[in-house]
MMTF fields as JSON, N, C-alpha, C and O atoms, coordinates in Angstrom:
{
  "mmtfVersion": "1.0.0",
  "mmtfProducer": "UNKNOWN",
  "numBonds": 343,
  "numAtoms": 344,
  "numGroups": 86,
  "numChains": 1,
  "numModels": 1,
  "chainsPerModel": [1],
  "groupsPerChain": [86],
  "chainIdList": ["A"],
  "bondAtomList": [4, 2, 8, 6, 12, 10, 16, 14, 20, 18, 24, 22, 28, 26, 32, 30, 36, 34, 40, 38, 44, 42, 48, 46, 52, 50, 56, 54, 60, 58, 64, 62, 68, 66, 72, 70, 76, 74, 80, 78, 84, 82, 88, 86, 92, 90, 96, 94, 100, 98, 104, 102, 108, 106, 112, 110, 116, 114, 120, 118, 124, 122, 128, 126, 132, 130, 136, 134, 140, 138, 144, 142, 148, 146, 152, 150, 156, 154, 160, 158, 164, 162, 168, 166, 172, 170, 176, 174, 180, 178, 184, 182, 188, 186, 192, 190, 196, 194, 200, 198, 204, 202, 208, 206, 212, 210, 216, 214, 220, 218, 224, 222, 228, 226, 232, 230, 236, 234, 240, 238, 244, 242, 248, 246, 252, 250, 256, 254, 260, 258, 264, 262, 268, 266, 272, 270, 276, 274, 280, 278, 284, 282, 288, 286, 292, 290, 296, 294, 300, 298, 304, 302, 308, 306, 312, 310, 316, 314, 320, 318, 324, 322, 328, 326, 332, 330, 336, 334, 340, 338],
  "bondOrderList": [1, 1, 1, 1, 1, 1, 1, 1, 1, 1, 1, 1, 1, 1, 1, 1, 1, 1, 1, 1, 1, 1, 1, 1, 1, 1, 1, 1, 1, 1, 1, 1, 1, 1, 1, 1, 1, 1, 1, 1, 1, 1, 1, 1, 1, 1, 1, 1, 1, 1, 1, 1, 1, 1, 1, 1, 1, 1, 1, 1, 1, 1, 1, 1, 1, 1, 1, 1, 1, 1, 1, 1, 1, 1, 1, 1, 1, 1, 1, 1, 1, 1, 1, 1, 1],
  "groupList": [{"groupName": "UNK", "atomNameList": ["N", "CA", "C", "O"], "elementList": ["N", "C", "C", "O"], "formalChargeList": [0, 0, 0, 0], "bondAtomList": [1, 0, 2, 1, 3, 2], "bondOrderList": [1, 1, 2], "singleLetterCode": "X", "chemCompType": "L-PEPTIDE LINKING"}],
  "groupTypeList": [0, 0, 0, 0, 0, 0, 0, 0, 0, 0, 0, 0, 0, 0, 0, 0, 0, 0, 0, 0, 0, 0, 0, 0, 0, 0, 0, 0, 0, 0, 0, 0, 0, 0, 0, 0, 0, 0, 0, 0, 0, 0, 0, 0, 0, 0, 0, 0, 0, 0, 0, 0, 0, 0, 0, 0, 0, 0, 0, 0, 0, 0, 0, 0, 0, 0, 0, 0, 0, 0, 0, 0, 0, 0, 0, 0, 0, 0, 0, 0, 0, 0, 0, 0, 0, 0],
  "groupIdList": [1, 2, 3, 4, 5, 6, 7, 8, 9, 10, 11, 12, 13, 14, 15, 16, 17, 18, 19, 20, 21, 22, 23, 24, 25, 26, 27, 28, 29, 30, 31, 32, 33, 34, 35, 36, 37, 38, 39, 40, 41, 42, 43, 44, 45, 46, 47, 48, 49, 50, 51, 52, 53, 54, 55, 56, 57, 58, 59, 60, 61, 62, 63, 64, 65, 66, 67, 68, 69, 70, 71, 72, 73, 74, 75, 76, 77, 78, 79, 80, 81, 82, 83, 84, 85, 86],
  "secStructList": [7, 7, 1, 1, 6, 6, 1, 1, 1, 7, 7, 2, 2, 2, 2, 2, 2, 2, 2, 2, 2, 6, 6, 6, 7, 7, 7, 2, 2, 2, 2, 2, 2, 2, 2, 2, 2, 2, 6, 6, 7, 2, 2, 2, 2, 2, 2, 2, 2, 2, 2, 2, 2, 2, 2, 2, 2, 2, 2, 2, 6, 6, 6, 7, 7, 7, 7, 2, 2, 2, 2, 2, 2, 2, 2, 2, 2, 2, 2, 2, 2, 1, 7, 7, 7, 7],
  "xCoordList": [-107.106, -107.334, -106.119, -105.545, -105.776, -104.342, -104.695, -105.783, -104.016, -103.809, -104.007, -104.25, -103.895, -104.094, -105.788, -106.253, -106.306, -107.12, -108.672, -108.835, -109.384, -110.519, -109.605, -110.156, -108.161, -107.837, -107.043, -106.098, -107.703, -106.514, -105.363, -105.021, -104.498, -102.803, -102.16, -101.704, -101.953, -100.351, -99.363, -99.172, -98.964, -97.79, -96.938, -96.909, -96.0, -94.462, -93.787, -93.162, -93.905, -92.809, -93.496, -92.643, -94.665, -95.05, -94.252, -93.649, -94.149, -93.509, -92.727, -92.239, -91.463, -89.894, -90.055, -89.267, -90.836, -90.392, -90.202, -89.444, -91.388, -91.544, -90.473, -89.862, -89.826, -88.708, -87.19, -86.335, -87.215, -86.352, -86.436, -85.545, -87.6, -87.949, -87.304, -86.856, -87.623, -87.149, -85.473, -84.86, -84.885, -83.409, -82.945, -81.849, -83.861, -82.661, -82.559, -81.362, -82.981, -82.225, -82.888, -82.803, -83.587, -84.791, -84.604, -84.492, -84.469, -84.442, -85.34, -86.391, -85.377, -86.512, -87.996, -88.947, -88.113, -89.221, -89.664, -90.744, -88.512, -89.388, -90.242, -91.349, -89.358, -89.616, -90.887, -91.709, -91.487, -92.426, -93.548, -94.396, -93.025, -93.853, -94.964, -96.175, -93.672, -94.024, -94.579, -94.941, -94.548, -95.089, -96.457, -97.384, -96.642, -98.221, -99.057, -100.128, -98.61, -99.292, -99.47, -100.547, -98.447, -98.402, -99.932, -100.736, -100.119, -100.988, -102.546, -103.528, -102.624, -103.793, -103.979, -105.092, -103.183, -103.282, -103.157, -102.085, -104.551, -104.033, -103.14, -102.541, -103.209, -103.072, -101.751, -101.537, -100.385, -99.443, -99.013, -98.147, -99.603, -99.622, -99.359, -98.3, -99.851, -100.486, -98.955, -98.349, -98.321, -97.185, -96.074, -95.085, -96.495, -94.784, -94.634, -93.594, -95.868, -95.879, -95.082, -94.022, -96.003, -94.894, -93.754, -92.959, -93.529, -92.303, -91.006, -89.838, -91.827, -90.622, -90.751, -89.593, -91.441, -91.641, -90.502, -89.716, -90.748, -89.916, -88.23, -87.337, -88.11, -86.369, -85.907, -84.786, -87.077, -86.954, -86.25, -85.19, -87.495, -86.929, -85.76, -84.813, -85.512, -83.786, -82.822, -81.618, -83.098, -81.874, -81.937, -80.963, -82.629, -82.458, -81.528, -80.377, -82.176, -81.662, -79.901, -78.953, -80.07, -78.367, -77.376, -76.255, -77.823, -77.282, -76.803, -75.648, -77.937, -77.981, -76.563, -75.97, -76.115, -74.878, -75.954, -76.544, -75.347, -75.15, -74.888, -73.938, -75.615, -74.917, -73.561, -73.27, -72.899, -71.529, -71.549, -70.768, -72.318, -72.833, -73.143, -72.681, -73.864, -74.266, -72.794, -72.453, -72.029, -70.761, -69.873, -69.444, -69.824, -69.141, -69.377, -68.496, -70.682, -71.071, -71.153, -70.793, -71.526, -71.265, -69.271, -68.639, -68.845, -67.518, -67.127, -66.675, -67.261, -67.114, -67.493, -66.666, -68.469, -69.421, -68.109, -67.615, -67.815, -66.865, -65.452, -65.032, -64.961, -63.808, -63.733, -62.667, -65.417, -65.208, -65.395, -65.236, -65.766, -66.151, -64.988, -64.84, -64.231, -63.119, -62.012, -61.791, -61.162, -60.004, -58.788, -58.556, -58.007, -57.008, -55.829, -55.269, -55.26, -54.566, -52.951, -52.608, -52.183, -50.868, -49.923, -48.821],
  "yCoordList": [-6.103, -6.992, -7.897, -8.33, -8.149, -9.068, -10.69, -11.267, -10.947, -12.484, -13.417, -14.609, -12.84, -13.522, -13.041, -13.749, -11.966, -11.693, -12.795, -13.341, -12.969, -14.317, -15.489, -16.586, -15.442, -16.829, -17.2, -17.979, -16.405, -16.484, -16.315, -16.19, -16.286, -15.85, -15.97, -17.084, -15.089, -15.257, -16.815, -17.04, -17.529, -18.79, -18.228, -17.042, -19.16, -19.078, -18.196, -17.217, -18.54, -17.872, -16.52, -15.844, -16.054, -14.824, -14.133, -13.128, -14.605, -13.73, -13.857, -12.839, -14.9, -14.751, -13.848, -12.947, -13.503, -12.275, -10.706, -9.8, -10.806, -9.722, -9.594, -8.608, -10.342, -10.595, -10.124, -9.491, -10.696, -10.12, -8.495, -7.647, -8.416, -6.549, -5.245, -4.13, -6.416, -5.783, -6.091, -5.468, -6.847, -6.993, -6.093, -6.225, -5.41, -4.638, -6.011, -6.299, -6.591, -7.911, -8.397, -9.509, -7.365, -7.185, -6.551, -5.349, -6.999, -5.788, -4.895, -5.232, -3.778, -2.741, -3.509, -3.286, -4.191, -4.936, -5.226, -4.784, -6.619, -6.8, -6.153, -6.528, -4.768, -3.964, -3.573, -3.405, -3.296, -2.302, -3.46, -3.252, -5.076, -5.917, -5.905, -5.699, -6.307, -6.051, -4.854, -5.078, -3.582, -2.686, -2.654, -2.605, -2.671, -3.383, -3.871, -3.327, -5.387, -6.346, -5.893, -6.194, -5.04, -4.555, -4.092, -4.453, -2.935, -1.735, -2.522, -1.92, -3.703, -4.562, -5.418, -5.285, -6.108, -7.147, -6.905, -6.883, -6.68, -6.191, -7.538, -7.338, -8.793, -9.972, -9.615, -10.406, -9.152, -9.228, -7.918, -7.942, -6.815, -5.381, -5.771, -5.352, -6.173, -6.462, -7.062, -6.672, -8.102, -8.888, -8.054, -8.137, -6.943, -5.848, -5.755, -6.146, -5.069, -3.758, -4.679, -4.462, -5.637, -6.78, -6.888, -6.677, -7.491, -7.319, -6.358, -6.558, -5.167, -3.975, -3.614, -3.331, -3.471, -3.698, -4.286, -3.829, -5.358, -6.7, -6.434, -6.745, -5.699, -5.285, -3.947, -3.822, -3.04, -1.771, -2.102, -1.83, -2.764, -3.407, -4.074, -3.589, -4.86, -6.174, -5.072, -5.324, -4.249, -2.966, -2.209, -2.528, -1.409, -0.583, -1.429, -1.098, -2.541, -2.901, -3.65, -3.838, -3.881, -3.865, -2.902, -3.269, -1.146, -0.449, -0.442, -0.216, -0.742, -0.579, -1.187, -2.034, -0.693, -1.632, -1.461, -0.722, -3.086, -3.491, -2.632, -1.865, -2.57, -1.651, -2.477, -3.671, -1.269, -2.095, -3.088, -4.01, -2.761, -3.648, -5.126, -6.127, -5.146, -6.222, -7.194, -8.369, -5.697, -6.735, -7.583, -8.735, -6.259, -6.801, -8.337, -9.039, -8.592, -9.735, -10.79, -11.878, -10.699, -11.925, -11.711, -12.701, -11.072, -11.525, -12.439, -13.561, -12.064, -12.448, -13.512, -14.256, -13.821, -15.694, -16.713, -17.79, -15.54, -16.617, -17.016, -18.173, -16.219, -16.197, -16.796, -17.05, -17.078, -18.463, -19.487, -20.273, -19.96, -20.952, -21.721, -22.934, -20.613, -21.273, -21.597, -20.987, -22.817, -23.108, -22.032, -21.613, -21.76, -20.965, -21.482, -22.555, -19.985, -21.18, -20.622, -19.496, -21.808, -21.536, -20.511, -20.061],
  "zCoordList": [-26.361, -25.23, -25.056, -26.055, -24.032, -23.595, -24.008, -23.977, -24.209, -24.892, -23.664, -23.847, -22.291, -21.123, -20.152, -19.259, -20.546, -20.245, -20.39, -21.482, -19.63, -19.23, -19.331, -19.428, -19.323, -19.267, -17.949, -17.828, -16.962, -15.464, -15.826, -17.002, -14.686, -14.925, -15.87, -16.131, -16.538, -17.8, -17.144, -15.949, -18.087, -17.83, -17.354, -17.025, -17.243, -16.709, -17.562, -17.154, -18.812, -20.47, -19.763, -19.188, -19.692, -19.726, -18.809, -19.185, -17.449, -16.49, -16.531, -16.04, -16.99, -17.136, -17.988, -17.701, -19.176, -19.952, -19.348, -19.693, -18.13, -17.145, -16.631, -17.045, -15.68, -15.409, -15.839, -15.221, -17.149, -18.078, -18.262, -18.317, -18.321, -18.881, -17.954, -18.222, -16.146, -15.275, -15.162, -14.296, -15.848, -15.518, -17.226, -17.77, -17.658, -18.597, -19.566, -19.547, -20.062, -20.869, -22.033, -22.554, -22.378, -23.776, -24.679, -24.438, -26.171, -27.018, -27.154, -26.609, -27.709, -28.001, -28.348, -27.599, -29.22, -29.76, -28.879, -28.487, -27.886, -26.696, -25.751, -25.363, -25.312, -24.223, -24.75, -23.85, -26.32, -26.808, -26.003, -25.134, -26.897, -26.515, -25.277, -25.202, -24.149, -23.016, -21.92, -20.765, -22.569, -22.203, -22.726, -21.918, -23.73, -24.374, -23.798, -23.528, -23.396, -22.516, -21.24, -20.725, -20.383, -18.919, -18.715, -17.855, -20.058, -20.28, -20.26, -19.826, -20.697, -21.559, -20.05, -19.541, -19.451, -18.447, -17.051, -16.447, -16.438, -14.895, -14.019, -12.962, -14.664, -13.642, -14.109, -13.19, -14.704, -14.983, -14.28, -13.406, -14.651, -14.025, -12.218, -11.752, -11.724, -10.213, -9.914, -8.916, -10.899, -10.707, -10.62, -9.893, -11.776, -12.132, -11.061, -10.53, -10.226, -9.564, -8.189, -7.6, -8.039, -6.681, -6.636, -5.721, -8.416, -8.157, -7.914, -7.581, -8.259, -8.444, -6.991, -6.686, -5.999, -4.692, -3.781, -2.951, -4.256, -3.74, -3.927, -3.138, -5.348, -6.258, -5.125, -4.633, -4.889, -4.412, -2.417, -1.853, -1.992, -0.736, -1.027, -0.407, -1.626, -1.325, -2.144, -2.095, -2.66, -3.103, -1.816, -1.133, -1.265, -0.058, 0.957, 1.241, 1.451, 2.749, 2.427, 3.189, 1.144, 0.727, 1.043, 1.396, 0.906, 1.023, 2.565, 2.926, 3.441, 5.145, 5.604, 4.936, 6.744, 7.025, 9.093, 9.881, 8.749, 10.307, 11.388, 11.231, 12.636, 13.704, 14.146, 14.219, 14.394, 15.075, 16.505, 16.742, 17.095, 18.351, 17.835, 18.384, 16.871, 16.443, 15.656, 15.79, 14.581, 13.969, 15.072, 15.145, 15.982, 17.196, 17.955, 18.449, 17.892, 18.612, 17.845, 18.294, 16.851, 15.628, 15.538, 15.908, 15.296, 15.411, 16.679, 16.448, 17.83, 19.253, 18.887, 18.361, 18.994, 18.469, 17.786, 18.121, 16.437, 15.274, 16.576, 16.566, 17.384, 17.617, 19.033, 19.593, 19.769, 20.37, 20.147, 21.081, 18.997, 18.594, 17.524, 17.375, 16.846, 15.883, 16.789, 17.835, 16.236, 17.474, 16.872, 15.738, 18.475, 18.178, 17.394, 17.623, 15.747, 15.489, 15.959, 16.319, 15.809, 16.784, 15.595, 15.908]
}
């Protein structure tokens, strides 16, 4: 049974550890740790899963590049608005 289970949400320490697990930044022990608890705790489970959601979206739309219509017009904007320099 999870150490957070009938006691509402895992703390703060708990999910920075989640956190961590998802940035690669855990030793083995930890990772075993935290895979443990994932398995035992749906209120933490429910969190991974958001958060890897959340990592999956702001990685994709990084890759996206701007339409050029659009670079075009945000440039135009900067280059009436900055003064010309001599």
């Amino acid at each position: 049974m999870s150490d957070c289970q009938g006691l509402g949400d895992c703390d703060d320490t708990r999910m920075q550890r989640i956190y961590e697990y998802l940035d690669g930044a855990l030793t083995r022990e930890d990772i075993t740790e935290i895979k443990n608890h994932l398995d035992d705790c749906p209120e933490c489970t429910e969190q991974y899963d958001l958060e890897c959601v959340i990592r999956n979206m702001v990685k994709r739309s990084c890759t996206e590049s701007a339409p050029d219509n659009l670079k075009n017009a945000i440039l135009d904007r900067i280059h009436a608005i900055r003064p010309v320099e001599a």
